[in-house]
ZADO-1210 file (C-alpha; in nm, 4 decimals, padded with zeros to 6 digits):
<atoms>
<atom x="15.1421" y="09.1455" z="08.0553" code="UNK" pos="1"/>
<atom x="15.3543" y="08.8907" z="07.9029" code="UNK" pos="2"/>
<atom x="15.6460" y="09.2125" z="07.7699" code="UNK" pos="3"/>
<atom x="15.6277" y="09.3167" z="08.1135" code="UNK" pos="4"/>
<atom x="15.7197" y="08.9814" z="08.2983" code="UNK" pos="5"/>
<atom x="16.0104" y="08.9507" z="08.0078" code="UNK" pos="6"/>
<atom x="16.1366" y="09.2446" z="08.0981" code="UNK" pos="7"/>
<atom x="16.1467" y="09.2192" z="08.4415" code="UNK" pos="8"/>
<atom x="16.2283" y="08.9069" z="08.4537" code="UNK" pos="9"/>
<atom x="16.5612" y="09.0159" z="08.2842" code="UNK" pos="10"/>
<atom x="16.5814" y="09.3297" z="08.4869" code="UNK" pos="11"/>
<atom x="16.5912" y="09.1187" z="08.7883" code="UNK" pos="12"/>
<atom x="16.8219" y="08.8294" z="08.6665" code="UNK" pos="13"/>
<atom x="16.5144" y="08.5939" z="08.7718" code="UNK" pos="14"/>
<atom x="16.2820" y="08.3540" z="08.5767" code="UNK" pos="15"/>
<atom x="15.9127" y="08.5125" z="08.4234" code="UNK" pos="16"/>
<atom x="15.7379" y="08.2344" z="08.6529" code="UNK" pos="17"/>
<atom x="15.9489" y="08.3741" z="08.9430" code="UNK" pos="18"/>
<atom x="15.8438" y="08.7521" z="08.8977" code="UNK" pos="19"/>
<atom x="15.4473" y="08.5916" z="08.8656" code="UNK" pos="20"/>
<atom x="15.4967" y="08.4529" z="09.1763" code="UNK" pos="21"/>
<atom x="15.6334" y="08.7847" z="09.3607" code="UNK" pos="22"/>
<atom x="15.3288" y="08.9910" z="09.1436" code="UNK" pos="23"/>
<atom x="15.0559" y="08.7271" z="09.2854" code="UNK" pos="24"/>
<atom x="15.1869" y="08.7293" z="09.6364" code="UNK" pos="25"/>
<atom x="15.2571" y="08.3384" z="09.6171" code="UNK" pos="26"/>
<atom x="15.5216" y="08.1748" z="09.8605" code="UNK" pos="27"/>
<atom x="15.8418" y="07.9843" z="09.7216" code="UNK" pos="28"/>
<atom x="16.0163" y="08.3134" z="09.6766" code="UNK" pos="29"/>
<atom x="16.3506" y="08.4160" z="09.9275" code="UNK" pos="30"/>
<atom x="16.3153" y="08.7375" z="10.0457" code="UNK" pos="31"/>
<atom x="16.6139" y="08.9029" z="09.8471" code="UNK" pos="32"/>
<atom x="16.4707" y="08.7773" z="09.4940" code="UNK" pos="33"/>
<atom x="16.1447" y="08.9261" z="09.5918" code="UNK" pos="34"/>
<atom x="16.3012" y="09.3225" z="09.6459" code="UNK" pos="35"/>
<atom x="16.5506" y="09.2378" z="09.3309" code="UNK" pos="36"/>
<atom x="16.1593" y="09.2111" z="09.1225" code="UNK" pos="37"/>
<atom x="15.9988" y="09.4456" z="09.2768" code="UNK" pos="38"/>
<atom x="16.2575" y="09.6953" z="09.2644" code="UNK" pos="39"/>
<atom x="16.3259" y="09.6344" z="08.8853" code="UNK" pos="40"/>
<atom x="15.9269" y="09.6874" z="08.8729" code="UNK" pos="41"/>
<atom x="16.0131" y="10.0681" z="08.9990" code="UNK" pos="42"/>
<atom x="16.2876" y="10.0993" z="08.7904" code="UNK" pos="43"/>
<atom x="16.0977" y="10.0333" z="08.4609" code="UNK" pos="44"/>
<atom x="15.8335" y="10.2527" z="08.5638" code="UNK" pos="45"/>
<atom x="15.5336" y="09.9423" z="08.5917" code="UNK" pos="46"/>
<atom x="15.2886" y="10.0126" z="08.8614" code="UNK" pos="47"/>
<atom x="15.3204" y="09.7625" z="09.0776" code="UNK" pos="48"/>
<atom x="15.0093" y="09.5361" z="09.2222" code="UNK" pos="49"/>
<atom x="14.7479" y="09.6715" z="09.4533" code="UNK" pos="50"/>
<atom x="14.8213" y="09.4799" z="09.7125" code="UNK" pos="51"/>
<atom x="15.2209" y="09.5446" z="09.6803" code="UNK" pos="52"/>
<atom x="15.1998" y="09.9490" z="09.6209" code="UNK" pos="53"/>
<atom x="15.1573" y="09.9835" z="10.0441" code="UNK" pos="54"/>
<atom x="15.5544" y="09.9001" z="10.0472" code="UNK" pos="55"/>
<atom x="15.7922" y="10.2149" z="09.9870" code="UNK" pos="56"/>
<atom x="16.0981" y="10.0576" z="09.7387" code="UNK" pos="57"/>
<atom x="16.4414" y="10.0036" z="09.8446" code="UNK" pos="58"/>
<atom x="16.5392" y="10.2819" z="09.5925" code="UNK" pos="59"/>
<atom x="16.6934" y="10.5827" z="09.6542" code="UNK" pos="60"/>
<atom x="16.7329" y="10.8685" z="09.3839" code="UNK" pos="61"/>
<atom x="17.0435" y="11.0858" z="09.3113" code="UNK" pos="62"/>
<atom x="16.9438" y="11.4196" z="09.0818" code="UNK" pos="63"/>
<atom x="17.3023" y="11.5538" z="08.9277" code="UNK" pos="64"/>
<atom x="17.2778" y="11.8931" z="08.7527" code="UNK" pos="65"/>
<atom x="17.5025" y="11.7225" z="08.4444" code="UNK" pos="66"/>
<atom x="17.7249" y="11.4429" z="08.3527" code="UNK" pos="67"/>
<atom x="17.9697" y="11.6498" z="08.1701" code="UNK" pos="68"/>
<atom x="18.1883" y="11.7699" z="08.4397" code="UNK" pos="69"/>
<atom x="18.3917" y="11.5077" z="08.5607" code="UNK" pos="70"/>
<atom x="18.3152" y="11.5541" z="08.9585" code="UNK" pos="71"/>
<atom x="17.9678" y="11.4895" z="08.9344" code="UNK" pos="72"/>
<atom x="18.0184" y="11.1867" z="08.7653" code="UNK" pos="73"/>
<atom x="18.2406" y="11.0774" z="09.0744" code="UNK" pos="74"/>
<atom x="18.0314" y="11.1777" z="09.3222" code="UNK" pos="75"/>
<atom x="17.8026" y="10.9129" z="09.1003" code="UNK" pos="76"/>
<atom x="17.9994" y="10.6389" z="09.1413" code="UNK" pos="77"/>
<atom x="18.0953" y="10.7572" z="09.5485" code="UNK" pos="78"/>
<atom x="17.7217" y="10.7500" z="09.6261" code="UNK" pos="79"/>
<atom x="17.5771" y="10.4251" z="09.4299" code="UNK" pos="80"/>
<atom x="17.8892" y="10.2374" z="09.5639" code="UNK" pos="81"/>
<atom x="17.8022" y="10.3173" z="09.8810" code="UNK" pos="82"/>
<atom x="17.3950" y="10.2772" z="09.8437" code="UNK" pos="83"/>
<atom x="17.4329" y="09.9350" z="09.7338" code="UNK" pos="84"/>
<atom x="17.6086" y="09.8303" z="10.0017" code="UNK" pos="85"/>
<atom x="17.3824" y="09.8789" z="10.2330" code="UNK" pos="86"/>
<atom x="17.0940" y="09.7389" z="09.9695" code="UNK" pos="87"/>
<atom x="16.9394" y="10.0182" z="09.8405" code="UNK" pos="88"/>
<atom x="16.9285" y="10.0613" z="09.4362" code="UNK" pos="89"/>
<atom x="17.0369" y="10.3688" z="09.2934" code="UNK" pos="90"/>
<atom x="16.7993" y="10.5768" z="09.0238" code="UNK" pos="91"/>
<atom x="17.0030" y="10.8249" z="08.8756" code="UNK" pos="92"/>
<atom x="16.9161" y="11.1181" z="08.7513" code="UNK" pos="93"/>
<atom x="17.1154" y="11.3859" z="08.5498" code="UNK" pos="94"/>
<atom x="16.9636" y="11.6751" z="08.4007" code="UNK" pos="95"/>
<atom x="17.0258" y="11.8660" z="08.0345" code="UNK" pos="96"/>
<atom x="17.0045" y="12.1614" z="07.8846" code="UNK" pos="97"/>
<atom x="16.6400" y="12.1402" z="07.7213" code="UNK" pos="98"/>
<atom x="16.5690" y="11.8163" z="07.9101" code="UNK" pos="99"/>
<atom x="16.3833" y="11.6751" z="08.2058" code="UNK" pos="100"/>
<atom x="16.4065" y="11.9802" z="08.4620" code="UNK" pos="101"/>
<atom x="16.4758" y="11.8691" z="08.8387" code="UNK" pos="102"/>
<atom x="16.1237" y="11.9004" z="08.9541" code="UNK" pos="103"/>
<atom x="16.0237" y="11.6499" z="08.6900" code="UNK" pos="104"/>
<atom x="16.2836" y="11.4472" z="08.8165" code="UNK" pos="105"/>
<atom x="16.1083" y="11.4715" z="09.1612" code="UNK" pos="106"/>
<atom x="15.7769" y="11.4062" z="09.0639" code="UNK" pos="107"/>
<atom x="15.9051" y="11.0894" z="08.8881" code="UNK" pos="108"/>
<atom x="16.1021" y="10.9470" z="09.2188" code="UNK" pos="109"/>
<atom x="15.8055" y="11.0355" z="09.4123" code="UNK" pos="110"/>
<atom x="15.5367" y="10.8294" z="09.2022" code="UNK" pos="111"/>
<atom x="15.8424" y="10.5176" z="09.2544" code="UNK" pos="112"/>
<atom x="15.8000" y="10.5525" z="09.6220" code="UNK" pos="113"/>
<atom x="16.1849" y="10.6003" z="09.6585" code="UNK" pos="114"/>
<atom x="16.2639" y="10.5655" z="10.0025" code="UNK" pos="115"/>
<atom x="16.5001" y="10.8808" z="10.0333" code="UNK" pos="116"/>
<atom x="16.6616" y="11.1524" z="09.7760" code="UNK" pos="117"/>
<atom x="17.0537" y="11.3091" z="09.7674" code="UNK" pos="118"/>
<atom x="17.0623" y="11.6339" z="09.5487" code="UNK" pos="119"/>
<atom x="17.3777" y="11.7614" z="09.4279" code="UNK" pos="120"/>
<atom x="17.3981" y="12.1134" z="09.2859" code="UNK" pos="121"/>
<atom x="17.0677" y="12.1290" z="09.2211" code="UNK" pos="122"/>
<atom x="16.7848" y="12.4604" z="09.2042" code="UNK" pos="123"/>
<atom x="16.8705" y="12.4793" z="09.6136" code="UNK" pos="124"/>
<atom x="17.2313" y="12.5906" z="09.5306" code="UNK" pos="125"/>
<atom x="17.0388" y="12.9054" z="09.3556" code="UNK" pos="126"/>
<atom x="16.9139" y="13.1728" z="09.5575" code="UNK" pos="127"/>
<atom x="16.7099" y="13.2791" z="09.2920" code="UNK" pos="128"/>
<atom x="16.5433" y="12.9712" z="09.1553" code="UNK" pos="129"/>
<atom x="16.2521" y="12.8515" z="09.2849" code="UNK" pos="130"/>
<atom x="16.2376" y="12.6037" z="09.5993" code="UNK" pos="131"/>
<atom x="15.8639" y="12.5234" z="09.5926" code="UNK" pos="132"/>
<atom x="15.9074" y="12.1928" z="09.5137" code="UNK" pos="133"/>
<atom x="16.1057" y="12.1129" z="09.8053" code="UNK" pos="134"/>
<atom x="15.8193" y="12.1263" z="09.9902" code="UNK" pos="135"/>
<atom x="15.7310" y="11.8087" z="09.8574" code="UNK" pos="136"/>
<atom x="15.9399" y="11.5890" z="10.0673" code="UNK" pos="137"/>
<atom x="15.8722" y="11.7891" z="10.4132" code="UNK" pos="138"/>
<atom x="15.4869" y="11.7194" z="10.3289" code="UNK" pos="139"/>
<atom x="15.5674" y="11.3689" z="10.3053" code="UNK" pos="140"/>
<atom x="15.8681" y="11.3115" z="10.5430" code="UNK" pos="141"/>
<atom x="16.1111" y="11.2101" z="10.2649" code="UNK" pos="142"/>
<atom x="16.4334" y="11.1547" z="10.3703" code="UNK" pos="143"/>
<atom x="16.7070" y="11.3870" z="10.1635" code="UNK" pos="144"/>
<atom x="17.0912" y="11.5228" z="10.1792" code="UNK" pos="145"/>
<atom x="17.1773" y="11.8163" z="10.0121" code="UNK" pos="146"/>
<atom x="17.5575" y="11.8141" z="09.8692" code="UNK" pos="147"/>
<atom x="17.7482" y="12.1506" z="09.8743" code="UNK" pos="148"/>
<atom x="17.5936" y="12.5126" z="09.9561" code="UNK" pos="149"/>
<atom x="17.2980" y="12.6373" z="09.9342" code="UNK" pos="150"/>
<atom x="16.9939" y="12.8374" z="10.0379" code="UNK" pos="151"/>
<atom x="16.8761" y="12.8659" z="10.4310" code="UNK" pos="152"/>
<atom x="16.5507" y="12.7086" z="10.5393" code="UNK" pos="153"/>
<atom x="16.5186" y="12.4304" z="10.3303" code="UNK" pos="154"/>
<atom x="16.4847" y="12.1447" z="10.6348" code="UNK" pos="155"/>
<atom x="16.7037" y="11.9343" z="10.4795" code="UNK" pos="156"/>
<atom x="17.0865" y="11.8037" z="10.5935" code="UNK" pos="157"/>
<atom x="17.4050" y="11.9628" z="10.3858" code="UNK" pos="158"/>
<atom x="17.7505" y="11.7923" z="10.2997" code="UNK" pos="159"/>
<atom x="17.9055" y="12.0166" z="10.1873" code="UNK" pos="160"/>
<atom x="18.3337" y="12.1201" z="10.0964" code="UNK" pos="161"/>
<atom x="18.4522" y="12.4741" z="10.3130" code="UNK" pos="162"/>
<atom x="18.4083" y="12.7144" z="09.9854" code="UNK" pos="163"/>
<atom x="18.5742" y="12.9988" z="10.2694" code="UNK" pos="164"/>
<atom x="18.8699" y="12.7212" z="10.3159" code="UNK" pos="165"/>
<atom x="18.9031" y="12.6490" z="09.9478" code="UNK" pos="166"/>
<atom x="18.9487" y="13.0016" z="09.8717" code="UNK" pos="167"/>
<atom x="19.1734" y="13.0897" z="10.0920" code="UNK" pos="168"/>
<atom x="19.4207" y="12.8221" z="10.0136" code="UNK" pos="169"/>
<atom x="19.4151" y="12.8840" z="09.6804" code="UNK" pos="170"/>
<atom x="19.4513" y="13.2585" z="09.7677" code="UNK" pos="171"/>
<atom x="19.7611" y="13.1985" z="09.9539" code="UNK" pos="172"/>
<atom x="19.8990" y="13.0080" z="09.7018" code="UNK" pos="173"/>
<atom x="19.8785" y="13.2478" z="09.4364" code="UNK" pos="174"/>
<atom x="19.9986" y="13.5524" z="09.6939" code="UNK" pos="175"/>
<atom x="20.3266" y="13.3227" z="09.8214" code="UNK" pos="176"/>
<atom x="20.4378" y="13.3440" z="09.4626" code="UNK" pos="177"/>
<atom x="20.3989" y="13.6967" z="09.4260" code="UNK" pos="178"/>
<atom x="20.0918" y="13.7683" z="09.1952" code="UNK" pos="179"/>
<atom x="19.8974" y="14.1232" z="09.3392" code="UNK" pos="180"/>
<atom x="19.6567" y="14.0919" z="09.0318" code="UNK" pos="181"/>
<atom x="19.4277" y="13.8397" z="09.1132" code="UNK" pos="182"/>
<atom x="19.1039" y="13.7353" z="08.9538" code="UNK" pos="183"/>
<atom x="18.8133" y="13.5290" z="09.0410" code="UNK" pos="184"/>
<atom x="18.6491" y="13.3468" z="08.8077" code="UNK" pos="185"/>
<atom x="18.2854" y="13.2502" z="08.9643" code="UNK" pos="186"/>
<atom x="17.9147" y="13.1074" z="08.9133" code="UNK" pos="187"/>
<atom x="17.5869" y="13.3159" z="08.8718" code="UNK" pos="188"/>
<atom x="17.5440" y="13.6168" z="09.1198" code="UNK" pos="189"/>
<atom x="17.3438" y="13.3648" z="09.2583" code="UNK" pos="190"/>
<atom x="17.4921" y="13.0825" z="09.2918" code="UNK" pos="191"/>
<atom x="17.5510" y="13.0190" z="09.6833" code="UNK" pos="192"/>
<atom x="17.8623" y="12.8124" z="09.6800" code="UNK" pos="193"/>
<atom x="18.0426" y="13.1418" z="09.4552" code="UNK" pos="194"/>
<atom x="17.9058" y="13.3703" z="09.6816" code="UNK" pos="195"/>
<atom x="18.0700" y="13.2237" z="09.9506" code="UNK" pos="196"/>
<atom x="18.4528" y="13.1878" z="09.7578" code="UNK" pos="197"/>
<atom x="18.3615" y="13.5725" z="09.7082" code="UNK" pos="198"/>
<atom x="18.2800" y="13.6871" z="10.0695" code="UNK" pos="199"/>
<atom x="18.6376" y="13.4488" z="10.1196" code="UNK" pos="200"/>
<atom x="18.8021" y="13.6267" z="09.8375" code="UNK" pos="201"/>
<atom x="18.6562" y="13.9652" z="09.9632" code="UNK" pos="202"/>
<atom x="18.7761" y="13.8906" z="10.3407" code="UNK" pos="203"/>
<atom x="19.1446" y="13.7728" z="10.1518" code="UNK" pos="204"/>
<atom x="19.1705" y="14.1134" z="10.0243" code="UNK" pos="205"/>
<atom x="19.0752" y="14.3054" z="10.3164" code="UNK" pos="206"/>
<atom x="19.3615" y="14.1485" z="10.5266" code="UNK" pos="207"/>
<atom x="19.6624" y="14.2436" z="10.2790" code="UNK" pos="208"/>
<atom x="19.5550" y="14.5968" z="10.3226" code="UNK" pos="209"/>
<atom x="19.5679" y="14.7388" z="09.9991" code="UNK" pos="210"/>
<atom x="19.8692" y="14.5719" z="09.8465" code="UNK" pos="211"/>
<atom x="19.6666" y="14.3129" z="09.6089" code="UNK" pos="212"/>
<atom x="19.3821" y="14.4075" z="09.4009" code="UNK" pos="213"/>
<atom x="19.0841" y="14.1592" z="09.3405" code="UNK" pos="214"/>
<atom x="18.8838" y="14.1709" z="08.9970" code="UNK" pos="215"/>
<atom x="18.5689" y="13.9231" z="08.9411" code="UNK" pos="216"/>
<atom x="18.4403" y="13.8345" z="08.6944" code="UNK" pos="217"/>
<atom x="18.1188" y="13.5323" z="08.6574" code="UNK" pos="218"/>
<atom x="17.9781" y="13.2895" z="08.4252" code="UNK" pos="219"/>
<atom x="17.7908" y="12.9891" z="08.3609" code="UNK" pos="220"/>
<atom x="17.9680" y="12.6660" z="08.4323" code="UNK" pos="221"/>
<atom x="18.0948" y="12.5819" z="08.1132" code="UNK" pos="222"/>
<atom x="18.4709" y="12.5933" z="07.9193" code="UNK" pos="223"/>
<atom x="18.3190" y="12.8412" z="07.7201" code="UNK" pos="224"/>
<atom x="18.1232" y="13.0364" z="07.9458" code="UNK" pos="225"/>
<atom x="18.4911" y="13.0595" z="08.1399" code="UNK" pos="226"/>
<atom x="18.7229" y="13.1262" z="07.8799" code="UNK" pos="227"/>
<atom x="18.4792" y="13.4576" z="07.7664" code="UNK" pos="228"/>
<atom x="18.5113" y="13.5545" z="08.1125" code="UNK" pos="229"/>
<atom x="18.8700" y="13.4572" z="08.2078" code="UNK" pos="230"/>
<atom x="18.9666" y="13.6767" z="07.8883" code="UNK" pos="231"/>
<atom x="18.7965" y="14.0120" z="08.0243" code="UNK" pos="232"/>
<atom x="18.9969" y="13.9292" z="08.3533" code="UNK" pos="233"/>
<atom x="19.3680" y="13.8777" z="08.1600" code="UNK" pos="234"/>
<atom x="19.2857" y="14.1888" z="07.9487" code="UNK" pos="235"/>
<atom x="19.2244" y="14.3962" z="08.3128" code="UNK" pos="236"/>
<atom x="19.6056" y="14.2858" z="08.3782" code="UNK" pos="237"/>
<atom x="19.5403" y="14.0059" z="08.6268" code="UNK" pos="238"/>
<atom x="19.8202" y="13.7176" z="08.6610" code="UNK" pos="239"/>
<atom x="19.6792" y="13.4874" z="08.8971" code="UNK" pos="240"/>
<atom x="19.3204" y="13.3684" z="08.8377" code="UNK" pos="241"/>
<atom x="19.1208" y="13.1375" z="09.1138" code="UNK" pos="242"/>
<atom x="18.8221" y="12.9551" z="08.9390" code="UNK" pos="243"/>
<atom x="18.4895" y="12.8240" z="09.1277" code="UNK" pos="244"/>
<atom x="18.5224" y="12.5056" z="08.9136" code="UNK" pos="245"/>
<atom x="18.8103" y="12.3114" z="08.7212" code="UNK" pos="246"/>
<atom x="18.5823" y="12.3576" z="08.4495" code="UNK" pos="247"/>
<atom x="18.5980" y="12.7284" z="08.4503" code="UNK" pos="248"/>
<atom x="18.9819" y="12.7089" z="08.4719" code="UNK" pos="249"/>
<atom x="19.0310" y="12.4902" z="08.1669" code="UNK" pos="250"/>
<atom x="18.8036" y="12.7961" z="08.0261" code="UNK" pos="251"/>
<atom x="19.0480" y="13.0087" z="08.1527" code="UNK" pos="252"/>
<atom x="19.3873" y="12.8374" z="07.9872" code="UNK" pos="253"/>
<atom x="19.2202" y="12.8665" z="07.6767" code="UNK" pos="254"/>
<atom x="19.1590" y="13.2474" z="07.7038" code="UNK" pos="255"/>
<atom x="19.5205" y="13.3368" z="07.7896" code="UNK" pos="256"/>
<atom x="19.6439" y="13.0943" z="07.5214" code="UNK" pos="257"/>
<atom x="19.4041" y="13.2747" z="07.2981" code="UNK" pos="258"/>
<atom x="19.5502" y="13.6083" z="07.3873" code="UNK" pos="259"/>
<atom x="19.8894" y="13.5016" z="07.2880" code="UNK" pos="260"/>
<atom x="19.9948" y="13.4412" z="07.6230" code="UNK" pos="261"/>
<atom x="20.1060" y="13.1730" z="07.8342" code="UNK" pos="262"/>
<atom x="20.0060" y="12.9233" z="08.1384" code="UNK" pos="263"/>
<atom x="20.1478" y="12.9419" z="08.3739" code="UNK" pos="264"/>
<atom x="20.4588" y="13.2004" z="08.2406" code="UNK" pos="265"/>
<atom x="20.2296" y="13.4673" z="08.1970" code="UNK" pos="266"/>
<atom x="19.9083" y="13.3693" z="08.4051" code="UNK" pos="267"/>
<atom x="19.8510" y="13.1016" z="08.6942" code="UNK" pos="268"/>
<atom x="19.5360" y="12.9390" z="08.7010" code="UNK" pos="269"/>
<atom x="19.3559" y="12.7455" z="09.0152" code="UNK" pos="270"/>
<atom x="19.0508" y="12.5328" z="08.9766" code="UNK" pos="271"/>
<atom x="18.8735" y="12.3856" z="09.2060" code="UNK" pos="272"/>
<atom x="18.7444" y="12.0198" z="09.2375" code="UNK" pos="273"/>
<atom x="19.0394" y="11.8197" z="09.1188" code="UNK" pos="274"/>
<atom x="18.8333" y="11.6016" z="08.9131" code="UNK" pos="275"/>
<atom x="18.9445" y="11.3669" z="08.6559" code="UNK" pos="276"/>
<atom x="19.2187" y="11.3957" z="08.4366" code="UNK" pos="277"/>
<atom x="19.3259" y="11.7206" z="08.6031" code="UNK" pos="278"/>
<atom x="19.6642" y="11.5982" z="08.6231" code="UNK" pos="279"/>
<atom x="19.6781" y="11.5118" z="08.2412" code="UNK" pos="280"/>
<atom x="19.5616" y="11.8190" z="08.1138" code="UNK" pos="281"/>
<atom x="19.8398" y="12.1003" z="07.9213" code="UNK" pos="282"/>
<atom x="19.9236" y="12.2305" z="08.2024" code="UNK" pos="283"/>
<atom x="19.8234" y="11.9937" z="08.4659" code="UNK" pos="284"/>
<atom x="19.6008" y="12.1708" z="08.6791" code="UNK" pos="285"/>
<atom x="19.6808" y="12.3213" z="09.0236" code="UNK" pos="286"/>
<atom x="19.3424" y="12.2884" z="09.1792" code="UNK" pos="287"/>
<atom x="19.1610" y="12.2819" z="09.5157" code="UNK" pos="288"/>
<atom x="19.0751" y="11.9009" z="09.5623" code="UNK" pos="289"/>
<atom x="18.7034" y="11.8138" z="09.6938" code="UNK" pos="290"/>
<atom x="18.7005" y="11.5188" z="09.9506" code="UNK" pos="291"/>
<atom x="18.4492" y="11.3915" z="09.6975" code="UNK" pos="292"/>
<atom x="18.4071" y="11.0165" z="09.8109" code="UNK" pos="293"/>
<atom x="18.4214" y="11.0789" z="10.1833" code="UNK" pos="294"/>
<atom x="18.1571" y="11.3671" z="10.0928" code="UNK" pos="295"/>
<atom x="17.9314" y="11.1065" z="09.9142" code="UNK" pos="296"/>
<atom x="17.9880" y="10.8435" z="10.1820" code="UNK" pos="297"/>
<atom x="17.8984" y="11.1178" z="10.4116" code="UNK" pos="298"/>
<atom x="17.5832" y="11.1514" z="10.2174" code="UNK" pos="299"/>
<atom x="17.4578" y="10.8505" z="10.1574" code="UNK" pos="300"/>
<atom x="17.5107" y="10.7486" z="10.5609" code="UNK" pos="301"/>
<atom x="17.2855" y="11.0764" z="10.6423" code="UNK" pos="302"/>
<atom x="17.0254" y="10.9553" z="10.4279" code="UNK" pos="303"/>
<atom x="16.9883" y="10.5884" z="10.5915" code="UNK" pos="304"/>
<atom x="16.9809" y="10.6944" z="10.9329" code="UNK" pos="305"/>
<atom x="16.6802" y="10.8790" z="10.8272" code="UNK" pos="306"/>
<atom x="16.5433" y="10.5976" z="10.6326" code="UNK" pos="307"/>
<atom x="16.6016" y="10.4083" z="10.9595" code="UNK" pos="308"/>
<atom x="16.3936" y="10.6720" z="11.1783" code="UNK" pos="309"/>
<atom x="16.7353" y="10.8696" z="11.3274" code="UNK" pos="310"/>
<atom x="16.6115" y="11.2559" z="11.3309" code="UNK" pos="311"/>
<atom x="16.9009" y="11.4400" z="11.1919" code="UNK" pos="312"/>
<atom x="16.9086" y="11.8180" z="11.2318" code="UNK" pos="313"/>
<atom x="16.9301" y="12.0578" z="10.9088" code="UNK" pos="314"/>
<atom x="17.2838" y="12.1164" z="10.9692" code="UNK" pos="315"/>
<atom x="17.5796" y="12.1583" z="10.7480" code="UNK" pos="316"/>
<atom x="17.8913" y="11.8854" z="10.7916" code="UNK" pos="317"/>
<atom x="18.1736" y="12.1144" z="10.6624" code="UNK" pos="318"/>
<atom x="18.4943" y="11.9374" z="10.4791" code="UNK" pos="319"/>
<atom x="18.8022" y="12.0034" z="10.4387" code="UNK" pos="320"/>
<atom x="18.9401" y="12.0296" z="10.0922" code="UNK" pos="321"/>
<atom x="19.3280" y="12.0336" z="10.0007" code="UNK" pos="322"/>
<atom x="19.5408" y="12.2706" z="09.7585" code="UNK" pos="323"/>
<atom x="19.7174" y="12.0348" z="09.5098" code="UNK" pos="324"/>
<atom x="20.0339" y="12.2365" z="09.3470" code="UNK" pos="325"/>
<atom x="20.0814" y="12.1094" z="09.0020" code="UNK" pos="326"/>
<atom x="20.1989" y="12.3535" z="08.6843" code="UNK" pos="327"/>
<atom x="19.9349" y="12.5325" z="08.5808" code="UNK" pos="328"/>
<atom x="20.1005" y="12.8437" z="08.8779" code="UNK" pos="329"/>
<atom x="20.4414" y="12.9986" z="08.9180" code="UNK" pos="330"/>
<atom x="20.5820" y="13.3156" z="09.0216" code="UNK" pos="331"/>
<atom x="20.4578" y="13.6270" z="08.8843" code="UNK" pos="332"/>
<atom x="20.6007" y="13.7340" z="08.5936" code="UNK" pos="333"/>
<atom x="20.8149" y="14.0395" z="08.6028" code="UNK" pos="334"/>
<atom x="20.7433" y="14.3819" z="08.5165" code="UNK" pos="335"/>
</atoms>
């Protein structure tokens, strides 16, 4: 008993005879400093009294698929910024490789009494992982947001950047400077998000008639994972490749360096994100940009009005990204 006050007490920037006066329900105690202990109660995991466990916590989880590329990391600090404005605390959760899966994740936010959830790139974005645990939330009402594509039917409300858009800015890009080879560099066969830059890609195609050829190839989204597949694409004779991910494109520099050739001389690469650092990278990256705060703003202001009893429809709010020209393209080389 006497760790536990310690350690909230420090958790909560308060005094140990402060967070025993919140635990026994004793007066003395300003509203604000009573959610700052109880909410670093939930965040160390203590159960919290009997008589207290009735109140659902000011905290509100966000479940990242990794921490290693950069734009999930930003949406991070887009959505906590923005949820602790309006005095909510933020639980973060990232998964690994190996680690806590995302319906562990759930279970955990759900024994916290979290007041709501935002998802980003999670098992909804694949059409063939399992949803069950969804299910979860609609059984209990829990407010959530989903952020970019993913599968129909879920219930929930989507933020999400125009993949179509993206795509086909890129696309034009690459076709104003003359490149007819063009490759795609995408997720899983089932990720939703690269299906949709494909049926884009596809549609691209279809409209020039003949006169530019498409090649596709996929991969997990990793450097590695795109620099394996980027190099099957240069070997096929493509000089312009669009990536799902900026990710996948530094992948991609790497396998034309690799092959003795050069970016963007011999092959022009497009990501897609514009995360950090993009623009100190060898080349800096040409890449479509994600409206990545107003996205998470976006987010996080779906979420509250639910918390706050507003019914919001299982729709999609569509943004626009923008194509930012830096020197990782130029005109196809020669024959």
């Amino acid at each position: 008993m006497t760790r536990r006050l310690t350690e909230v007490a420090k958790k909560a920037g308060v005094s140990e005879a402060t967070v025993s006066r919140v635990l026994n329900g004793r007066e003395g105690v300003s509203e604000a400093t009573r959610t700052a202990v109880l909410t670093a109660l939930d965040v160390l995991g203590y159960e919290r009294p009997t008589k207290l466990r009735g109140e659902r916590a000011r905290l509100v989880g966000l479940v990242l698929p990794e921490l290693q590329n950069p734009i999930f990391p930003a949406l991070a600090e887009a959505v906590t910024g923005a949820l602790v404005q309006r005095g909510f605390s933020p639980v973060l959760c990232a998964r690994t490789i190996g680690g806590v899966s995302e319906v562990e994740f759930l279970d955990m936010l759900l024994e916290h009494q979290v007041s709501g959830i935002i998802f980003a790139g999670g098992n909804y974005a694949m059409a063939d992982a399992s949803h069950e645990h969804y299910k979860k939330l609609t059984d209990r009402g829990l407010p959530a947001v989903l952020v970019n594509a993913g599968v129909d039917g879920l219930g929930f409300p989507l933020v999400s950047t125009d993949d179509a858009e993206a795509v086909e800015q890129g696309f034009a890009h690459l076709v104003s400077l003359g490149h007819t080879r063009i490759g795609a560099l995408l997720g899983p066969a089932d990720h939703v998000p690269s299906r949709r830059k494909l049926a884009a890609a596809e549609s691209a195609i279809e409209a020039h008639r003949g006169r530019i050829r498409l090649d596709v190839e996929r991969s997990g989204f990793s450097t590695e994972g795109g620099r394996a597949a980027a190099a099957k694409l240069v070997k096929r004779g493509v000089t312009g490749i669009l990536c799902a991910s900026d990710v996948l494109a530094l992948g991609a520099v790497r396998a034309v360096r690799r092959l003795g050739l050069r970016v963007p001389q011999d092959v022009s690469v497009v990501g897609f994100d514009d995360s950090a650092l993009m623009n100190s990278v060898d080349p800096p990256l040409t890449t479509v940009r994600q409206p990545i705060e107003a996205m998470g703003q976006s987010a996080v202001e779906l979420l509250v009005q639910q918390i706050d009893g507003v019914e919001i429809p299982a729709d999609e709010l569509l943004f626009e990204p923008e194509l930012v020209v830096r020197s990782s393209t130029a005109p196809a080389p020669r024959d």
